[in-house]
Structure formats: C-alpha cells, structure tokens
Backbone as XML, in Angstrom:
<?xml version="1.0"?>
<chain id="A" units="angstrom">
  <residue number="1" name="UNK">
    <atom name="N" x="113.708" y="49.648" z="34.742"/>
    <atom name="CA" x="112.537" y="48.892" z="34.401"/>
    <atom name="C" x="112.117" y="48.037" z="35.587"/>
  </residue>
  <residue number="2" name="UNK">
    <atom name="N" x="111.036" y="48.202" z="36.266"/>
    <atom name="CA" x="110.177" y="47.600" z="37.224"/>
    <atom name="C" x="110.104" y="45.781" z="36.820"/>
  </residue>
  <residue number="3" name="UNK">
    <atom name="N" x="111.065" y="44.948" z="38.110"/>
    <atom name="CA" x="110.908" y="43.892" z="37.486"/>
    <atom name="C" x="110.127" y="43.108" z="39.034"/>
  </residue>
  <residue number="4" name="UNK">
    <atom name="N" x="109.489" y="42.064" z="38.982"/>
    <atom name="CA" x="108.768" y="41.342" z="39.755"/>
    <atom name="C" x="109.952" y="41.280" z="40.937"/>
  </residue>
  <residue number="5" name="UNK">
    <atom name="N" x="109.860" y="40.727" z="42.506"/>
    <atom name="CA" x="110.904" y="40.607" z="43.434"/>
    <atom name="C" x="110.305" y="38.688" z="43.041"/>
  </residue>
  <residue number="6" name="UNK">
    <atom name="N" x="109.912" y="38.667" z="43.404"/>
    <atom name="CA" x="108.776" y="37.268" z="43.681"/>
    <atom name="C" x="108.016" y="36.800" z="42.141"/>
  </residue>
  <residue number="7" name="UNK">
    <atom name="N" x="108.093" y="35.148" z="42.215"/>
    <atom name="CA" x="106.996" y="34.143" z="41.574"/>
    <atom name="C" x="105.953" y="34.787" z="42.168"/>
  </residue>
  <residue number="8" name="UNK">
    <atom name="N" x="104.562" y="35.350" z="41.225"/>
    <atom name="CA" x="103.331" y="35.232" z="41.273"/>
    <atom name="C" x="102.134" y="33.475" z="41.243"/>
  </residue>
  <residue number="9" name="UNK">
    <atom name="N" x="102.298" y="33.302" z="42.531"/>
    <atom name="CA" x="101.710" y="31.793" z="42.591"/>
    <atom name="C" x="100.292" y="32.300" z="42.020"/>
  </residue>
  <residue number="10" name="UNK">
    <atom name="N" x="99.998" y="30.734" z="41.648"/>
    <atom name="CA" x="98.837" y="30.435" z="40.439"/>
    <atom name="C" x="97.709" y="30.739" z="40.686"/>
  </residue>
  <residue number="11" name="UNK">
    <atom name="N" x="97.306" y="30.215" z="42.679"/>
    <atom name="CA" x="96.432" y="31.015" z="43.164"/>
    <atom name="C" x="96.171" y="32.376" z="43.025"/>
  </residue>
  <residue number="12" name="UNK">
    <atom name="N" x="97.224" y="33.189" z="43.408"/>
    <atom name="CA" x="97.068" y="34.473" z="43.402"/>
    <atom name="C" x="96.902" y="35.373" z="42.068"/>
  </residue>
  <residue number="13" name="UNK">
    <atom name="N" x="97.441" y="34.780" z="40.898"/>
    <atom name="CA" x="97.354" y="35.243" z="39.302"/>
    <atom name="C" x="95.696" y="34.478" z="39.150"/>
  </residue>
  <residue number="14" name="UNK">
    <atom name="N" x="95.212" y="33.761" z="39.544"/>
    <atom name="CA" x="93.808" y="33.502" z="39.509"/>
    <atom name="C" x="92.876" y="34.104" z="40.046"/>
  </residue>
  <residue number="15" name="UNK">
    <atom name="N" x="93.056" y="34.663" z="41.499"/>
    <atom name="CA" x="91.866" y="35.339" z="42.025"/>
    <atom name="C" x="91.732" y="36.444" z="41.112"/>
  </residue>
  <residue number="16" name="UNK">
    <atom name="N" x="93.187" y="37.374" z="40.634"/>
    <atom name="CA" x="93.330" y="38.647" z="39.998"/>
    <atom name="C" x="92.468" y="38.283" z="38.477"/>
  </residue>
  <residue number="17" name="UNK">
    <atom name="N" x="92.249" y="37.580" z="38.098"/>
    <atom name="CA" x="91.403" y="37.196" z="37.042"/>
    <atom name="C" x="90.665" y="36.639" z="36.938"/>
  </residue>
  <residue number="18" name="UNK">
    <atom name="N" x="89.768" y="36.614" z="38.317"/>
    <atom name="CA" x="88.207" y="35.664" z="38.379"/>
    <atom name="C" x="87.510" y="36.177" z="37.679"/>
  </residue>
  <residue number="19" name="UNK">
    <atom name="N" x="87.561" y="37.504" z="37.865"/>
    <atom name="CA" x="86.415" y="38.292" z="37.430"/>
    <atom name="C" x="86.205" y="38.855" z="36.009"/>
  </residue>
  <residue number="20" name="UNK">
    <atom name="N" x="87.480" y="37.917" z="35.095"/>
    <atom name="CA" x="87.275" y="38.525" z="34.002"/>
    <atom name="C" x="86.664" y="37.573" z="33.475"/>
  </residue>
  <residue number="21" name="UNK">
    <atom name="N" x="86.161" y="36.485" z="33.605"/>
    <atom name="CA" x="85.543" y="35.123" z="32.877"/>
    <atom name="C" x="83.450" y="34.811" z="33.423"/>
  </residue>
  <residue number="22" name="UNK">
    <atom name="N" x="83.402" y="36.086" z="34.174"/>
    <atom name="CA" x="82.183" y="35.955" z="34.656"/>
    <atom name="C" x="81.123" y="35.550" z="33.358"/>
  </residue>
  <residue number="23" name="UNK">
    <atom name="N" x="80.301" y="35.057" z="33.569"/>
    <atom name="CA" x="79.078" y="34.699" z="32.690"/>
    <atom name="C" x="78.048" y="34.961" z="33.030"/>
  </residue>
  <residue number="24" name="UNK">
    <atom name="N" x="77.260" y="36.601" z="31.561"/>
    <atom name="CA" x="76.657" y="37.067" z="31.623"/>
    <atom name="C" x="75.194" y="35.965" z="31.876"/>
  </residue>
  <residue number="25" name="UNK">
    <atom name="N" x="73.949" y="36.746" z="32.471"/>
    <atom name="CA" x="72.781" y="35.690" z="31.964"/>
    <atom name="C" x="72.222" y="36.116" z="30.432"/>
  </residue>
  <residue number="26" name="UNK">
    <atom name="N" x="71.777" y="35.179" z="29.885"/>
    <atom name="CA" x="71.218" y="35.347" z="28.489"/>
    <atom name="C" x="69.971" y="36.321" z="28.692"/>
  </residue>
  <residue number="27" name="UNK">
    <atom name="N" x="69.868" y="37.047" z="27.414"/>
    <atom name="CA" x="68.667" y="37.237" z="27.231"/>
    <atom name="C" x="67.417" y="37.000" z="26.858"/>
  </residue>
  <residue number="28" name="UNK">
    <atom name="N" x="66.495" y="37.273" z="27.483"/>
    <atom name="CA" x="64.675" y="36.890" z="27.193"/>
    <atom name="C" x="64.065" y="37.275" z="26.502"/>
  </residue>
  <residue number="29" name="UNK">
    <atom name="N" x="63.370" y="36.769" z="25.734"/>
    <atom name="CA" x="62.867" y="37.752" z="24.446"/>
    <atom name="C" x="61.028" y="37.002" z="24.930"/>
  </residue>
  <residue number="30" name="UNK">
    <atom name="N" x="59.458" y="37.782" z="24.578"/>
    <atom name="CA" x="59.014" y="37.151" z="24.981"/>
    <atom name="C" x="58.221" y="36.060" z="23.202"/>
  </residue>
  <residue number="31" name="UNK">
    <atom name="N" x="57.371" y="35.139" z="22.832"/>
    <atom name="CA" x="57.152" y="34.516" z="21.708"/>
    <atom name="C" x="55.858" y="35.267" z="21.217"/>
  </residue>
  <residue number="32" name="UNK">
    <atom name="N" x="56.145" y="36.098" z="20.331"/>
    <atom name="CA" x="55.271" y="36.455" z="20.049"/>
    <atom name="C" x="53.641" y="35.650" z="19.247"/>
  </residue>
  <residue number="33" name="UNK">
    <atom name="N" x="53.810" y="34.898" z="19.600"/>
    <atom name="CA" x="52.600" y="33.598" z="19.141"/>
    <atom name="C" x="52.136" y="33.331" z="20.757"/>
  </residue>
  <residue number="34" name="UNK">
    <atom name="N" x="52.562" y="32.691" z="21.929"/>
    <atom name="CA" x="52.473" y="32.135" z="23.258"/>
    <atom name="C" x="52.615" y="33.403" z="24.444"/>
  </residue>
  <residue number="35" name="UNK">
    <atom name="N" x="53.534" y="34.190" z="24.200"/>
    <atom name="CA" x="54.017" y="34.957" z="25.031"/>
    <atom name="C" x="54.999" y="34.253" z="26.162"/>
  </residue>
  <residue number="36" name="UNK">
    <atom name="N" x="55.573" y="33.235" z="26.016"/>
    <atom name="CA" x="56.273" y="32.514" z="26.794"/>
    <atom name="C" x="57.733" y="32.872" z="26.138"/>
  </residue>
  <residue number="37" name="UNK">
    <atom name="N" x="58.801" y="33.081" z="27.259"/>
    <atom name="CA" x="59.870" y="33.790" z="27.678"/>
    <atom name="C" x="61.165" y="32.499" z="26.731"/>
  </residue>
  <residue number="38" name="UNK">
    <atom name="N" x="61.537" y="32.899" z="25.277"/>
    <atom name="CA" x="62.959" y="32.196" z="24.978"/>
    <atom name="C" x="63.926" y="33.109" z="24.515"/>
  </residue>
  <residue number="39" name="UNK">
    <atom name="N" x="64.940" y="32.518" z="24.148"/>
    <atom name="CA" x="66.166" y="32.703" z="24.339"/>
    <atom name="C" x="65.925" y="33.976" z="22.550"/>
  </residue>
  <residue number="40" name="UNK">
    <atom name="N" x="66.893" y="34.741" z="22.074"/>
    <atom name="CA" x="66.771" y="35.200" z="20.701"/>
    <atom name="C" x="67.035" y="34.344" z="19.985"/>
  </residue>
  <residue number="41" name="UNK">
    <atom name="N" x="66.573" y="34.735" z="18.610"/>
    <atom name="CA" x="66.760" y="33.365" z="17.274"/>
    <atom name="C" x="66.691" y="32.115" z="17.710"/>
  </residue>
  <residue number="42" name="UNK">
    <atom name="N" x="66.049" y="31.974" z="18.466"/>
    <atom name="CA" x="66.258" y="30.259" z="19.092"/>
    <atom name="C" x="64.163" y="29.865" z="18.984"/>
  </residue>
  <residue number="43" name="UNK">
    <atom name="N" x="63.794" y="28.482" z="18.599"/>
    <atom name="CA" x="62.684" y="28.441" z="18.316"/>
    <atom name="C" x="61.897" y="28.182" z="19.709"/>
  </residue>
  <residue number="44" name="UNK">
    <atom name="N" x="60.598" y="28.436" z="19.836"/>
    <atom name="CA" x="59.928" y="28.584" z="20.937"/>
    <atom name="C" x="59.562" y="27.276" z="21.814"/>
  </residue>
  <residue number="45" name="UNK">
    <atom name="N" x="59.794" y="26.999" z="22.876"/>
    <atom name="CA" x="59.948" y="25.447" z="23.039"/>
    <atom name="C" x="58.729" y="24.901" z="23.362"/>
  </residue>
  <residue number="46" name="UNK">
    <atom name="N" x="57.478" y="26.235" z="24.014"/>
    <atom name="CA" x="56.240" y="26.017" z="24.250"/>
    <atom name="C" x="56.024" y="25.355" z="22.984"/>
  </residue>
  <residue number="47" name="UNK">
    <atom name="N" x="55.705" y="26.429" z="21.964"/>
    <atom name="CA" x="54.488" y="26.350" z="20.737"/>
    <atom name="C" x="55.550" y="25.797" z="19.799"/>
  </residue>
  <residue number="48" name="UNK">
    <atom name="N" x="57.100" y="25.708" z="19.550"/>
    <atom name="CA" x="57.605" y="25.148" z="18.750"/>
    <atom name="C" x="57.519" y="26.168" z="17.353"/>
  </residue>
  <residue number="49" name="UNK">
    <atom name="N" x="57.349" y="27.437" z="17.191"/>
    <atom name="CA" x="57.710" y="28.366" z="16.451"/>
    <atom name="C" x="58.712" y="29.260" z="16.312"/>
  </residue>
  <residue number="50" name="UNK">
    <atom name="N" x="59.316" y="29.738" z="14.678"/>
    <atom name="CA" x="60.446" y="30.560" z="14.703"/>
    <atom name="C" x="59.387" y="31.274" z="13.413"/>
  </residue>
  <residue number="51" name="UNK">
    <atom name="N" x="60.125" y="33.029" z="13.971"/>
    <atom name="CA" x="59.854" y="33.607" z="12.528"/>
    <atom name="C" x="58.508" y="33.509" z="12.182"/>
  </residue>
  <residue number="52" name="UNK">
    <atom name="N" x="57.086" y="33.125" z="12.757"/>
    <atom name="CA" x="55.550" y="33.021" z="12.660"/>
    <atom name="C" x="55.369" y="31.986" z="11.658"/>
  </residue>
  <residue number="53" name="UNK">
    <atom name="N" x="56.365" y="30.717" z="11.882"/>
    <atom name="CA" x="56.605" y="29.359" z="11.106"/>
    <atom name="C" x="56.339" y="28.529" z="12.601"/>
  </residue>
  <residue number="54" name="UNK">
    <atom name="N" x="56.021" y="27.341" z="12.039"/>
    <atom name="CA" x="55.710" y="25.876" z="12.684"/>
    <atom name="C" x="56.936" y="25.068" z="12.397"/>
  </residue>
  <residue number="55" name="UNK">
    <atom name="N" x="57.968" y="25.193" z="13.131"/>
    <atom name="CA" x="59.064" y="24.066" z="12.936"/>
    <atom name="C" x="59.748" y="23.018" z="13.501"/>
  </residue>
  <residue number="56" name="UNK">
    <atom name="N" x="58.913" y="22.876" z="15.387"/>
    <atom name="CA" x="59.108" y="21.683" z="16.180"/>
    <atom name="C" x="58.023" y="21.582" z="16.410"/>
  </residue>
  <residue number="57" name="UNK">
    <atom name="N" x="57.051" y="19.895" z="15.932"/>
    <atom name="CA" x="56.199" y="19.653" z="16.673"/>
    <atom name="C" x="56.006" y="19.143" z="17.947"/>
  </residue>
  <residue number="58" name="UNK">
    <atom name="N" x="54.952" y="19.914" z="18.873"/>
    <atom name="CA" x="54.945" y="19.578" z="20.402"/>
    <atom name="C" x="53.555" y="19.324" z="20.299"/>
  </residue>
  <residue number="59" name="UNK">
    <atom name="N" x="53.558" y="18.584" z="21.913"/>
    <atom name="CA" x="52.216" y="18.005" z="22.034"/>
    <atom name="C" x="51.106" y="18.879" z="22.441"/>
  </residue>
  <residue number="60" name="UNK">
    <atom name="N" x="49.840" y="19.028" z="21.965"/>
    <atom name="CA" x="49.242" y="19.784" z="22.785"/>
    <atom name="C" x="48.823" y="19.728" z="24.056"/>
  </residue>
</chain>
C-alpha cells in the first residue's frame, strides 16, 4: 500500500485545491417590463418588479 514519504505542507495541499472553490459569475436574465439586466427570481432593481407585480417602490 502506497504510503506518503513526506508531510504535505498546507501551502502545497492548497494550491492543489485552488481551483476547486472557484466562483462561478451569476446569471443575467433580461426584465421583461425595463429590459434591464437582473439576477433570476430576484426583483428588478430598475422598475422594482417580480412576476409582472409592483413590489419595490423606486423613484421615478
């Protein structure tokens, strides 16, 4: 059974797993009321709509 010769220092067990914690970018959906670019299920921050509802008022 294949056993280590050497401690794997913390640095080196870290670089080998940078790349598993990367963070995707979110996706864009565009508002179908404004056409301005938010996040999914999330309400529109322009016009303040979800779902073709009025549910944050913003200023005009």
């Amino acid at each position: 059974m294949a056993v280590p010769k050497r401690k794997v220092s913390k640095a080196r067990r870290d670089k080998r797993r940078s790349s598993h914690w990367k963070l995707s970018t979110p996706n864009l959906v565009a508002c179908p009321k404004c056409g301005e670019l938010r996040m999914p299920h999330r309400a529109c921050r322009n016009c303040g709509t979800y779902n073709n509802r009025t549910v944050l008022k913003t200023e005009a």
